[in-house]
Backbone bond lengths (Angstrom), bond angles and torsions (degrees), N, CA, C in turn:
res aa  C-N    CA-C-N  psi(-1)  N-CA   C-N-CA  omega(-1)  CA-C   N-CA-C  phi
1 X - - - 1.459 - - 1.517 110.86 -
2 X 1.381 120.31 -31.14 1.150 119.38 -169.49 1.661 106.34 -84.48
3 X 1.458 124.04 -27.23 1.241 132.56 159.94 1.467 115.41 -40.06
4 X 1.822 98.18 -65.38 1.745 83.53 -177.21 0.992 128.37 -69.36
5 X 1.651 122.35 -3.47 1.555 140.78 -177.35 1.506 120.68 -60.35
6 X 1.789 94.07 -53.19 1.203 113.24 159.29 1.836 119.00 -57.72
7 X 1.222 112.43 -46.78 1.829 103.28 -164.50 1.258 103.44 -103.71
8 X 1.797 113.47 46.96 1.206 122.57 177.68 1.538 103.88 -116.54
9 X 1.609 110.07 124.16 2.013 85.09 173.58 1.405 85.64 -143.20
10 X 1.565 100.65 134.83 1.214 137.75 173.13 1.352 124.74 -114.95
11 X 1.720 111.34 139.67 0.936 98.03 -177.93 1.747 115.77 -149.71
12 X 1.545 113.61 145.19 1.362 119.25 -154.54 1.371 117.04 -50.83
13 X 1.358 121.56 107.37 1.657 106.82 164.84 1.448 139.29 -41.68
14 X 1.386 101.87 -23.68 1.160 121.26 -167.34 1.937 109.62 -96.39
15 X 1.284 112.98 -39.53 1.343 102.69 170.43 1.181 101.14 -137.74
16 X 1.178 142.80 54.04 1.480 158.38 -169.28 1.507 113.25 11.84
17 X 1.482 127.89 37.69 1.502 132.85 -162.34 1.586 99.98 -101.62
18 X 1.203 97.91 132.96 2.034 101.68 -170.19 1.815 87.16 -77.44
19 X 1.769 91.66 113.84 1.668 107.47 153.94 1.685 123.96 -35.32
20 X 0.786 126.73 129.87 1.712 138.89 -156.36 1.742 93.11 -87.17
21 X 0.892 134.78 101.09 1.880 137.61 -176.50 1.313 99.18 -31.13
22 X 1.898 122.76 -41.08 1.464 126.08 -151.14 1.857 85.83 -72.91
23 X 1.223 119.89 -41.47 1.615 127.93 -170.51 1.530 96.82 -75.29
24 X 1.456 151.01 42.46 1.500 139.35 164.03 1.639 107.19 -145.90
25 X 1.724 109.17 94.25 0.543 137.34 162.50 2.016 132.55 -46.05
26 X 1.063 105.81 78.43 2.301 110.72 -168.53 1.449 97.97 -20.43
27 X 1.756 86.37 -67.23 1.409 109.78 -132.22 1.074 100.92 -87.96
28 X 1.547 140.10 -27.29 1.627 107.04 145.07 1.872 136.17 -108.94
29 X 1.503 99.89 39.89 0.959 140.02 178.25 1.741 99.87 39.76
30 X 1.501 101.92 74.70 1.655 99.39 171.80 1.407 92.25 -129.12
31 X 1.526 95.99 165.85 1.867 105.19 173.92 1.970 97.90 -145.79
32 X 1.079 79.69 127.69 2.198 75.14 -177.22 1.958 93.53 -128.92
33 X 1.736 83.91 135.78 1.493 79.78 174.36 1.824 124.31 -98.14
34 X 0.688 110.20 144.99 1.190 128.34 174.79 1.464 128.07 -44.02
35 X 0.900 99.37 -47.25 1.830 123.98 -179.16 1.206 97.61 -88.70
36 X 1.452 151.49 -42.89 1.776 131.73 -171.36 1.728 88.18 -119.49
37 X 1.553 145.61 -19.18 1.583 127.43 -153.92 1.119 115.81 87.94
38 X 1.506 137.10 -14.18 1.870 145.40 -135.63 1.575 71.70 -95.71
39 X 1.844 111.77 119.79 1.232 125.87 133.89 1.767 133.50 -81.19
40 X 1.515 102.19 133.19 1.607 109.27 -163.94 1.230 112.35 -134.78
41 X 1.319 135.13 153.64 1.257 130.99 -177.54 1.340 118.69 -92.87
42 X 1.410 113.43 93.65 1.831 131.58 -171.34 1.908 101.94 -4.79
43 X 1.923 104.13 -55.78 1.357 101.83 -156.72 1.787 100.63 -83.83
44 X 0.938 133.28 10.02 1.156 129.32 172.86 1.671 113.20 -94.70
45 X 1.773 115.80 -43.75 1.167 104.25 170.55 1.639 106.91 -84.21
46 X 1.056 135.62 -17.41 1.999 110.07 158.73 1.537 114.64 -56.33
47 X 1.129 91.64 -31.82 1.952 81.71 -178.19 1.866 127.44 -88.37
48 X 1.801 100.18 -0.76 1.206 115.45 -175.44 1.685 86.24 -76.11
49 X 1.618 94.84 155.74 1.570 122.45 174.64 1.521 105.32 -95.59
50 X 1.026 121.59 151.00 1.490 153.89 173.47 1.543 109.18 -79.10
51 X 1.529 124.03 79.26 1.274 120.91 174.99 1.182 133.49 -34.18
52 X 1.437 101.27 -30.12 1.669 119.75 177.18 1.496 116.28 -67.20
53 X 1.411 120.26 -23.66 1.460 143.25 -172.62 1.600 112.33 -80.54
54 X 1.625 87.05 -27.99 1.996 99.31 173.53 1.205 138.18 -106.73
55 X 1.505 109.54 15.99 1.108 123.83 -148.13 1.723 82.50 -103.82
56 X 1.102 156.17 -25.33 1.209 145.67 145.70 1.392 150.90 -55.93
57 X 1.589 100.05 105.01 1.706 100.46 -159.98 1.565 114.10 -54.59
58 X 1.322 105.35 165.10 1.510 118.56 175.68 1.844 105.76 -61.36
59 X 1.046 114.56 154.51 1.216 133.10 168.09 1.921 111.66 -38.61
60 X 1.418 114.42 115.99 1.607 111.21 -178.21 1.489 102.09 73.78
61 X 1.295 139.95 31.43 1.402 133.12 -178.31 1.577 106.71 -82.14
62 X 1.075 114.17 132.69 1.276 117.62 155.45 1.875 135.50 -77.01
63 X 1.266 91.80 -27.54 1.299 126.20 174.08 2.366 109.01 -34.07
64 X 0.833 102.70 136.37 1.675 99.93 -161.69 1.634 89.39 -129.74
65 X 1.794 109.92 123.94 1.589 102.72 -177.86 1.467 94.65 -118.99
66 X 1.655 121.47 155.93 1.112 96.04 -172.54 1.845 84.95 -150.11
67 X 1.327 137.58 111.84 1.048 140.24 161.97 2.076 121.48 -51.45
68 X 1.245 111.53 108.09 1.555 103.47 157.72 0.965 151.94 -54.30
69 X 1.019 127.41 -149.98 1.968 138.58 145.02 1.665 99.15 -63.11
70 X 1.370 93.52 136.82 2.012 101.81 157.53 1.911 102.30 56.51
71 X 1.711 109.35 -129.65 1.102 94.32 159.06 1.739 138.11 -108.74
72 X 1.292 89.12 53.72 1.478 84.25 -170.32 1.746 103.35 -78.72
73 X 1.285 99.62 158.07 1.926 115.73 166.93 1.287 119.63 -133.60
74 X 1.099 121.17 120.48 1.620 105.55 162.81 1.468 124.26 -132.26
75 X 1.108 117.77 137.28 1.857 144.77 164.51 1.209 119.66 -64.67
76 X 1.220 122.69 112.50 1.591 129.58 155.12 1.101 141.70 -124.07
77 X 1.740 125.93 91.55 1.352 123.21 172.09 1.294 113.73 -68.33
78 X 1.322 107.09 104.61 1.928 108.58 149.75 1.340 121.90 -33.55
79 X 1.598 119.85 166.59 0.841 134.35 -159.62 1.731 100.00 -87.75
80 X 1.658 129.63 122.80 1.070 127.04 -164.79 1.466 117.15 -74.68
81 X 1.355 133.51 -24.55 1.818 168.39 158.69 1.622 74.72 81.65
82 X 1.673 92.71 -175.70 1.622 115.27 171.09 1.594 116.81 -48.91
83 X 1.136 105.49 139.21 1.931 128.17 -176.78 1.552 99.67 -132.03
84 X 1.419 108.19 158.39 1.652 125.81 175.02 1.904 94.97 -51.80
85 X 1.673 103.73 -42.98 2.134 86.88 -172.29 1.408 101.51 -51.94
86 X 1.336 118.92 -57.31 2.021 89.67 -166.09 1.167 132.04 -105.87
87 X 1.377 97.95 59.82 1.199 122.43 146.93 1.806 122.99 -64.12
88 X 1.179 117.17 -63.06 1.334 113.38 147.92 1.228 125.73 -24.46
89 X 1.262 130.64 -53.91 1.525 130.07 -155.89 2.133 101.12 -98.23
90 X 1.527 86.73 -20.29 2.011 81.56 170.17 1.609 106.10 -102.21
91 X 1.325 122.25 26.72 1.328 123.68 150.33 1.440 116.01 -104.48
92 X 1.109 117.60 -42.03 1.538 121.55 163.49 1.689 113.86 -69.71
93 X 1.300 115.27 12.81 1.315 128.27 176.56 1.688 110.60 -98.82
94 X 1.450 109.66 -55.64 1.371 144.97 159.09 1.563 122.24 -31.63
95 X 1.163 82.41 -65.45 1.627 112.56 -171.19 1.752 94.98 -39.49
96 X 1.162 116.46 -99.76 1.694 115.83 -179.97 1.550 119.09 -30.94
97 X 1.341 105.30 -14.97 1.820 81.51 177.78 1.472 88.17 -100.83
98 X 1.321 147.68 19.49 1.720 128.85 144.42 1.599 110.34 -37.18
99 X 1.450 105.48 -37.07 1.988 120.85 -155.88 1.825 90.58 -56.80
100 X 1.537 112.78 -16.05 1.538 94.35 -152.15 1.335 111.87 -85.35
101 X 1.520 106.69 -27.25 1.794 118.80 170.10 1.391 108.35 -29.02
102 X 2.012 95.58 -55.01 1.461 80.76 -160.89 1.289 114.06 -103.84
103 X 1.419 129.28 73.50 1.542 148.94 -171.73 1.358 77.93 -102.84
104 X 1.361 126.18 -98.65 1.440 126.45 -122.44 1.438 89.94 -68.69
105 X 1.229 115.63 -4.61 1.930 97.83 -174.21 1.874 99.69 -75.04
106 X 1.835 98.00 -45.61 1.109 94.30 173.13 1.526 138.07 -41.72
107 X 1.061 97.60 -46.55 1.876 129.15 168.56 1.152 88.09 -9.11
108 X 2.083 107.43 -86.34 1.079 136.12 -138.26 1.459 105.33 -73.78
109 X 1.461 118.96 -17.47 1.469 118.53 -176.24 1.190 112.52 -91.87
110 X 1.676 113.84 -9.87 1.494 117.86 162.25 1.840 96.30 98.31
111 X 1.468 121.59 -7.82 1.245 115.13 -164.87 1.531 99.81 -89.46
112 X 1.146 113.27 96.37 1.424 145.20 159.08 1.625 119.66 -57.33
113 X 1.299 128.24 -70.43 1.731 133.98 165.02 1.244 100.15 -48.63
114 X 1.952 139.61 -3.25 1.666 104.15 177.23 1.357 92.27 -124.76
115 X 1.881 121.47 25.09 1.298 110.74 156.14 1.604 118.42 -102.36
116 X 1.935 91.25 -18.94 1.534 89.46 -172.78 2.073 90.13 -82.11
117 X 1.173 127.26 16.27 1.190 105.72 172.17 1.726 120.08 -109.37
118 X 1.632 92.11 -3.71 1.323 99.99 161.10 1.325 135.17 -89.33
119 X 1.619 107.41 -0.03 1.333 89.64 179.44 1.654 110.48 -101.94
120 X 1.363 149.06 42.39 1.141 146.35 148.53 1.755 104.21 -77.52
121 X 1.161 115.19 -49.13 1.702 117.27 174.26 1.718 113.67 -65.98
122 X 1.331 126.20 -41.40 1.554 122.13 155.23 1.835 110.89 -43.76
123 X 0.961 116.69 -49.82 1.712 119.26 175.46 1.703 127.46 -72.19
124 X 1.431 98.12 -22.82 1.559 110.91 165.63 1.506 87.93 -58.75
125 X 1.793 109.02 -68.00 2.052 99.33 -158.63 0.757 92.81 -42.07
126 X 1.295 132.82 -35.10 1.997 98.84 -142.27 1.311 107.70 -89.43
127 X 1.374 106.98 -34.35 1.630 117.38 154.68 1.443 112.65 -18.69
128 X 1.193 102.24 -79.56 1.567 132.69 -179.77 1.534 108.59 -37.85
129 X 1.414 120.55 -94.09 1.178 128.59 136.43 1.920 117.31 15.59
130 X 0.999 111.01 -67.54 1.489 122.12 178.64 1.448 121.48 -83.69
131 X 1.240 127.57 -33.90 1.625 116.46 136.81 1.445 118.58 -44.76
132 X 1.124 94.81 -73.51 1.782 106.16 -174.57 1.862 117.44 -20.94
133 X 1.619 89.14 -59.40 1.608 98.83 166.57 1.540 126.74 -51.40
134 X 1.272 107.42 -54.00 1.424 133.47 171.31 1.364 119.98 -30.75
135 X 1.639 100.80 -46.50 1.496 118.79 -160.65 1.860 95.21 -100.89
136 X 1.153 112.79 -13.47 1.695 101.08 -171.63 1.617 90.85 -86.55
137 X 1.670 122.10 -47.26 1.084 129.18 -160.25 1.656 106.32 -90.81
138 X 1.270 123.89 38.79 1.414 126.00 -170.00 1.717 108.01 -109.75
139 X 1.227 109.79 138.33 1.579 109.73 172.73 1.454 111.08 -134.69
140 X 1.427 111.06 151.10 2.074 97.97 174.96 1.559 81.15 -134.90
141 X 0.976 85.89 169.74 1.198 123.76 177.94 1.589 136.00 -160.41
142 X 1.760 116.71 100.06 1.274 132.97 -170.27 1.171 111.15 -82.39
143 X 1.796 113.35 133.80 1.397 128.03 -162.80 1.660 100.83 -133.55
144 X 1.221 101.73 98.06 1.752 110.68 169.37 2.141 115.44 -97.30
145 X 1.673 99.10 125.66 1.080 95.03 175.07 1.156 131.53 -111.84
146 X 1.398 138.84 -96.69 1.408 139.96 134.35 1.042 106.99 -84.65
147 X 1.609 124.86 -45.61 1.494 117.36 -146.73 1.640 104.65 -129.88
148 X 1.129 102.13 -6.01 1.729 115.60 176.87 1.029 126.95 -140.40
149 X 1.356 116.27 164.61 1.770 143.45 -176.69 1.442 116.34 -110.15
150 X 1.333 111.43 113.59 1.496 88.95 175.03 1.633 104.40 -141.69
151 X 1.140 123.78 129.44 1.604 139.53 175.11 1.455 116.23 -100.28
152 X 1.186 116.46 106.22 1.489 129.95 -177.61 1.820 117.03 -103.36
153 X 1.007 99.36 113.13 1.865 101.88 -175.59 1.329 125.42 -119.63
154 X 1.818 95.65 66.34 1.317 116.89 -171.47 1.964 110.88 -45.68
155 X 1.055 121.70 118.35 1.666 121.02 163.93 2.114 111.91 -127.35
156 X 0.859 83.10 176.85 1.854 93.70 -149.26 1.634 84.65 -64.01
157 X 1.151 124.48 -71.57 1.373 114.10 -173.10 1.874 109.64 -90.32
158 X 0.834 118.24 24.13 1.738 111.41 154.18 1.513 104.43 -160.56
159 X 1.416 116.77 175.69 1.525 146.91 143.27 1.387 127.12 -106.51
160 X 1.550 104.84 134.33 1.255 116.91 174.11 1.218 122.18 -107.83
161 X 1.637 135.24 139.25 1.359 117.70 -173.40 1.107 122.35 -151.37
162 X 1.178 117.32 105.33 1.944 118.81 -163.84 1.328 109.00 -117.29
163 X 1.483 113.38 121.09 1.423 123.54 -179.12 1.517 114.82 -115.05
164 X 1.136 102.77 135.09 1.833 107.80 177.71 1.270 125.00 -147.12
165 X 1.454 107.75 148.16 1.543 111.12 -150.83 1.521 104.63 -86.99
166 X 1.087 133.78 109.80 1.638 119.06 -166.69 1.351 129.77 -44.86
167 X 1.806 107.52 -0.51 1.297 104.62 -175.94 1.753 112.54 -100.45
168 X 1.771 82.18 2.58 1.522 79.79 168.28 1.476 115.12 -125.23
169 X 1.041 118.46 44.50 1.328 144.25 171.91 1.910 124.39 -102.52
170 X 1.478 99.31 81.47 1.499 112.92 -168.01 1.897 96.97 -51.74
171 X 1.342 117.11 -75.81 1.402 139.69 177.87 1.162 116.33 -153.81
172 X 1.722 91.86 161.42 1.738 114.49 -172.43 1.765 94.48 -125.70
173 X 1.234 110.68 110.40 1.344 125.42 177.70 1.698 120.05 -133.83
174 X 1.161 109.59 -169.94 1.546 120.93 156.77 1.134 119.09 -75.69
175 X 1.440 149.64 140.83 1.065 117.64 157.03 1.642 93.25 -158.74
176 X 1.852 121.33 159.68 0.701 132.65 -159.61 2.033 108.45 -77.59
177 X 1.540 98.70 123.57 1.982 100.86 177.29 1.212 100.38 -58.43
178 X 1.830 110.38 135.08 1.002 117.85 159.45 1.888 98.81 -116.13
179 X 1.660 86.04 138.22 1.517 98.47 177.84 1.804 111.29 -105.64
180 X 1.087 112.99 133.53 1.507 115.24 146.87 1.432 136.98 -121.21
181 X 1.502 134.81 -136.80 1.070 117.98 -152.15 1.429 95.99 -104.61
182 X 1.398 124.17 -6.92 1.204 121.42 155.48 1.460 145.24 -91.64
183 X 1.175 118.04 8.42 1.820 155.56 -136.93 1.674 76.56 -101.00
184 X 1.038 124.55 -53.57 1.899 121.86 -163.51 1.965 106.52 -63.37
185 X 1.159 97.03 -14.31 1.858 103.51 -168.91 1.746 78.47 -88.79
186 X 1.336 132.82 -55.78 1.137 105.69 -167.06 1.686 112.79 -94.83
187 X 1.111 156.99 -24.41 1.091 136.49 125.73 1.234 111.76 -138.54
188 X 1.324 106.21 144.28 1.836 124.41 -166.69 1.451 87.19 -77.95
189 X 1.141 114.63 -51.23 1.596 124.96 -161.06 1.858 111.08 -29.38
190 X 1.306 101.78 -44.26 1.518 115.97 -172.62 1.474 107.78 -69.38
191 X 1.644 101.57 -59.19 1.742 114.96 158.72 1.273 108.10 -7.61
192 X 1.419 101.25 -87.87 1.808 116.83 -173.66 1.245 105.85 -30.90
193 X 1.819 115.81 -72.07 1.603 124.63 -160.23 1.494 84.94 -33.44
194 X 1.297 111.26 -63.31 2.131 109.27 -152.18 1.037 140.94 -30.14
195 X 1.812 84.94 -33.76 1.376 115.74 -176.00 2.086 116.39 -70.50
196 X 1.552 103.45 -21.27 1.053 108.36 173.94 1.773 129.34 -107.08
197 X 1.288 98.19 21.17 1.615 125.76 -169.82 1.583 86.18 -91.23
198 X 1.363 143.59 -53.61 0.871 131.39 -135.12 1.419 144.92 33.53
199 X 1.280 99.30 49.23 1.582 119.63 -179.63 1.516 107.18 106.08
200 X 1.089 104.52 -19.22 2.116 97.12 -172.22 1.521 93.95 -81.48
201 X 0.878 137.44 -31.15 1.600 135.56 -174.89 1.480 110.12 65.41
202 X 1.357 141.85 -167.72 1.276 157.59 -167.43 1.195 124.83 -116.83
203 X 1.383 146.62 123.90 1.238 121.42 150.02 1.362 136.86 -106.54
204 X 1.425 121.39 158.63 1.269 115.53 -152.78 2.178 85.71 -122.66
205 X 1.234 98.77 169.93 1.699 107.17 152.80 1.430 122.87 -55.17
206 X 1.475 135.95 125.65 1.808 98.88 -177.03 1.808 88.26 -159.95
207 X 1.329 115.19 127.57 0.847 145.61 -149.59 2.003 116.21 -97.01
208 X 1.222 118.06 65.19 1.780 148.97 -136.64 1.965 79.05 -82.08
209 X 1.283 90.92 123.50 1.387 111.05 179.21 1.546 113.64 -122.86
210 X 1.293 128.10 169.11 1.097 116.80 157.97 1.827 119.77 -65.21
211 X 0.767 129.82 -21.21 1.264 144.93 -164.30 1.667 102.68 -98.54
212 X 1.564 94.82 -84.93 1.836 83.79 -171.57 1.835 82.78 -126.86
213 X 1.759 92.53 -155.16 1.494 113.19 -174.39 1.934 82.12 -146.59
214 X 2.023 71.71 124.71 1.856 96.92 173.22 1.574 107.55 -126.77
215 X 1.455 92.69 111.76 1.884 100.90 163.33 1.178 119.63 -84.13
216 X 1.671 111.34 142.99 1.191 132.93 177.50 1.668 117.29 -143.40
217 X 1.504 97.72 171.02 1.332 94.34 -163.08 1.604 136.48 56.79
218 X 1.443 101.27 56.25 1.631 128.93 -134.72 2.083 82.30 -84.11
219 X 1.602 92.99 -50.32 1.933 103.39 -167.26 1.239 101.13 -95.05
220 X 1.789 133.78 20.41 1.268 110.09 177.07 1.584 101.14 -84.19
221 X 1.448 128.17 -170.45 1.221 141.41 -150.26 2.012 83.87 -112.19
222 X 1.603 106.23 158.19 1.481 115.14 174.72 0.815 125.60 -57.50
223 X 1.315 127.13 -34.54 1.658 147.10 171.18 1.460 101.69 -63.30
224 X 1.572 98.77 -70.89 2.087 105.27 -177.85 1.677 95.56 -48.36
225 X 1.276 156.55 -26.79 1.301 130.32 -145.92 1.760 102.75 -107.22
226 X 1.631 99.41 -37.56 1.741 110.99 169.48 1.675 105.14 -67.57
227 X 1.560 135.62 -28.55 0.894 141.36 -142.31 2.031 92.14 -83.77
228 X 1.284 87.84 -70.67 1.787 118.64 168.01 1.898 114.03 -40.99
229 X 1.054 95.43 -46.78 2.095 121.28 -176.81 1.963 78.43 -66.07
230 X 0.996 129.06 -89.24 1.672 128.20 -154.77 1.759 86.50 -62.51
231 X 1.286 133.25 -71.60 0.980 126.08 -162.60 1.949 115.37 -26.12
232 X 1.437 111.80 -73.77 1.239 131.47 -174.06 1.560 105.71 -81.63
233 X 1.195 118.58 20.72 1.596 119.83 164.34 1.863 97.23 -92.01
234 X 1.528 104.60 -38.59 1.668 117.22 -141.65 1.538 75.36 -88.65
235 X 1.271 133.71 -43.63 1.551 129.33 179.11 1.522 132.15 -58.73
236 X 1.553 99.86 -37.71 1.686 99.33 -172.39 2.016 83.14 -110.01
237 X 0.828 132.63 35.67 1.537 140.29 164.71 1.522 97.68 -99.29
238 X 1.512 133.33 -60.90 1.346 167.67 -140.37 1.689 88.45 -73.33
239 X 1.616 91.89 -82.66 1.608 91.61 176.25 1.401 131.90 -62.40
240 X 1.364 113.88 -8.11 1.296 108.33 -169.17 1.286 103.52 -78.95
241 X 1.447 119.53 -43.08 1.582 129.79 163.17 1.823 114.02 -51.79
242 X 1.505 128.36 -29.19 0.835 107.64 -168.96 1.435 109.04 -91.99
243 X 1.682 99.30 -1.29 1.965 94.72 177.88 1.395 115.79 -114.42
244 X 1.548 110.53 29.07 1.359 138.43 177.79 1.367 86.77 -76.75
């Protein structure tokens, strides 16, 4: 015991001072530092990650990290543009404005009830159409400070903006999309995928509050989303202890 005591080094979250071996207690697994008093539980800081260790994107990342003042951090996925996936979804975009050719024929045949029944499917495209855009031309960008969270999901015709106080921030993990009947207003795109999960569903990054659960980083890559998920767990973990 006294071996691993010794080839144990810990170090304070709170004022980053390497724990003294003589101060880390096995057997009732405490570690107190020396330099601030901050009592911790030995097996929690061996198993904490080294922020410094994560600070390197995955291989081909697009992903942009950018350190502040004090402790600020911030994340930026660029804008992902058109890919081979929606392709599918800008044919089912397409598709309904074929109906428009045949307007003026209609015109002329006087059949009136099978134009006013076309236009609920003209308003799906554009529907369609207007996500679609939304989602090629979309960027976020995550802003960690001392005392807050904030997720920004810049798109061409709006902003999105979710701020959270880190003390009400349960965890930042993976976790499986849940869709409902309103999930298609904010992107169909995900909708669709679900449909081809066949029950396993997707997971996205998603950000577990006391309140609700907000996903982000919807178009980063599998690697970028696990990469970001450990990264900003080990960060707003860090501070949460240091504003203890």
């Amino acid at each position: 015991m006294t071996e691993l005591v010794q080839t144990m080094e810990l170090t304070c979250p709170k004022c980053d001072h390497t724990i003294d071996p003589i101060d880390i207690n096995i057997a009732t697994d405490l570690a107190k530092c020396s330099n601030c008093n901050s009592l911790y539980k030995a097996s929690e800081l061996a198993s904490s990650i080294d922020e410094n260790s994560l600070i390197i994107p995955p291989t081909g990342s697009k992903v942009e990290l950018k350190r502040g003042l004090g402790e600020g951090f911030e994340i930026f996925l660029p804008a992902k543009g058109f890919t081979v996936s929606d392709i599918p979804y800008l044919i089912f975009t397409i598709l309904p404005l074929g109906i428009l050719t045949s307007i003026p024929i209609m015109v002329m045949q006087g059949n009136a009830i099978f134009i006013i029944f076309t236009i609920p499917f003209l308003l799906i495209s554009a529907f369609m159409g207007y996500q679609l855009y939304n989602s090629i031309k979309e960027t976020q960008t995550l802003i960690l400070t001392k005392d807050k969270f904030t997720i920004i999901k810049q798109k061409p015709f709006k902003e999105k903006k979710s701020v959270f106080h880190l003390d009400d921030i349960q965890v930042v993990k993976m976790k499986h999309l849940k869709a409902n009947i309103f999930s298609i207003f904010e992107n169909f795109r995900y909708v669709w995928k679900l449909q081809w999960t066949f029950g396993a569903g997707i997971e996205m990054p998603a950000l577990i509050s006391k309140s609700k659960t907000t996903y982000f980083l919807e178009e980063a890559s599998d690697a970028e989303q696990e990469w970001i998920t450990t990264l900003l767990g080990a960060l707003i973990k860090k501070r949460k202890i240091q504003n203890s």
